[in-house]
C-alpha positions in Angstrom: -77.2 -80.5 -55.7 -74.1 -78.9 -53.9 -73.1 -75.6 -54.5 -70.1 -74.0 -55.8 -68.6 -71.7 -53.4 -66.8 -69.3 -56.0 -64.8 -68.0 -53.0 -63.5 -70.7 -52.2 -62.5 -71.8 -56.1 -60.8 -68.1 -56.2 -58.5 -69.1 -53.1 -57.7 -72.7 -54.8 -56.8 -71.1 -58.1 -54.3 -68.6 -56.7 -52.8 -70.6 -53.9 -52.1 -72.8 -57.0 -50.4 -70.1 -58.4 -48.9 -68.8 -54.7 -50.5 -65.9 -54.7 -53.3 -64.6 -51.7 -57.0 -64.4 -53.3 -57.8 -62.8 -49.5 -55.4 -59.9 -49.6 -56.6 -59.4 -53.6 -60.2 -59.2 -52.2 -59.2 -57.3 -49.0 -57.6 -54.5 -51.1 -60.8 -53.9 -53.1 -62.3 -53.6 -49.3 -60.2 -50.8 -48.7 -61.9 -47.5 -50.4 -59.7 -44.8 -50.7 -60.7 -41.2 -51.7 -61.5 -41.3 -55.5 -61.4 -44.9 -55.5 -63.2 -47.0 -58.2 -63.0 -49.9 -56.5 -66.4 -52.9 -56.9 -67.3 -56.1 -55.0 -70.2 -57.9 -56.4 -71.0 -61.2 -54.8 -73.8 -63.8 -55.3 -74.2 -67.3 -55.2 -73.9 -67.4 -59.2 -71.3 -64.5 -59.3 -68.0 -63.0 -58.1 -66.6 -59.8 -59.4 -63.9 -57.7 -58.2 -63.3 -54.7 -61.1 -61.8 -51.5 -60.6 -62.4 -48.0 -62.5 -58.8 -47.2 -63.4 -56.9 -44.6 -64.9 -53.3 -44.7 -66.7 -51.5 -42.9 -69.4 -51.5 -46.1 -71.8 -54.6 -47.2 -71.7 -56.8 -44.0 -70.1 -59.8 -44.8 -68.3 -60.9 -48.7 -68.3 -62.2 -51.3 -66.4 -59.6 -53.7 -64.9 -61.7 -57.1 -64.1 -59.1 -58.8 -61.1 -61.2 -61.5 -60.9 -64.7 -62.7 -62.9 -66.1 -66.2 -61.8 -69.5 -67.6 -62.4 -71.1 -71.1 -61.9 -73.2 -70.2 -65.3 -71.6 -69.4 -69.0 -72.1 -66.0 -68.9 -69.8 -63.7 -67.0 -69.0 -61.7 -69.3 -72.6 -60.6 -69.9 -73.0 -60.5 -66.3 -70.4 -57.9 -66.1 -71.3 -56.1 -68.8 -74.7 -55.2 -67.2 -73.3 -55.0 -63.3 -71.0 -52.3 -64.3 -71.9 -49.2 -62.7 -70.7 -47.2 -66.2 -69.3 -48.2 -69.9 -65.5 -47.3 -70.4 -63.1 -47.5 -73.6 -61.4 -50.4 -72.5 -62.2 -53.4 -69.9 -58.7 -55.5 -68.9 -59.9 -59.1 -67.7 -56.8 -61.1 -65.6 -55.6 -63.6 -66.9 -55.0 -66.2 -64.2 -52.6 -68.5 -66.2 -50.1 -65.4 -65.8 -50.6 -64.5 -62.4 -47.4 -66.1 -60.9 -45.6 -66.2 -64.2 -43.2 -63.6 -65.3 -45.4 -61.7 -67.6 -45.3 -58.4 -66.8 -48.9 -57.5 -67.5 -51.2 -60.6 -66.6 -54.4 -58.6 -68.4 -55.7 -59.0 -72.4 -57.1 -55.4 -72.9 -60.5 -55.5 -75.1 -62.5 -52.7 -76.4 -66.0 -52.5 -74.3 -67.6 -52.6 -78.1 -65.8 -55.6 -78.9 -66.7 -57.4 -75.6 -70.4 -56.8 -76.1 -69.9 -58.4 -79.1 -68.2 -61.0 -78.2 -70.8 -61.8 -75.5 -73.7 -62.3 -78.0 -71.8 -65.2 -79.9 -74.2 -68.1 -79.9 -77.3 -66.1 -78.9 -80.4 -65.0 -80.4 
């Protein structure tokens, strides 16, 4: 059984779309003072979310990126995150080189717990 390197699926999907996975993953390297900034990286996960604050949408998570070689990222993230906000913005990759000026589907945190327990018991 080989496994999937969810790196190296991140780097295929946005050179697809011209766009650098690397410097996307090396700006949530760099901390900066009052930075929000999370890495979490596992053979069955890859999360890069930031703690982010603007005057539209307040504090919220923005997910950059959210891969998983099981069905249940969402869940995942829900229970990585180091704190619940309003809001959690997930990318949505389809837009990334597109002209769409925001390439994130905002949800409220309530609604994606919800959404996450579709199907399950």
């Amino acid at each position: 059984m080989k496994l999937r390197n969810l790196i190296g699926e991140a780097l295929e999907y946005y050179a697809k779309k011209d766009v650098d996975f690397l410097e996307l993953f090396h700006q949530h390297m760099e901390q900066y003072e009052g930075s929000r900034r999370f890495i979490y990286n596992s053979p069955d996960y890859l999360c890069l979310a930031e703690a982010r604050y603007d005057e539209k949408e307040k504090w919220h998570w923005r997910v950059n990126y959210l891969a998983s070689t099981k069905d249940d990222a969402i869940s995942f993230f829900l229970n990585i995150a180091p704190f619940e906000l309003d809001k959690v913005a997930f990318c949505r990759y389809r837009h990334i080189s597109s002209n769409e000026e925001d390439v994130f589907k905002y949800y409220k945190w309530k609604t994606i717990e919800r959404i996450s327990r579709y199907g399950k018991h």
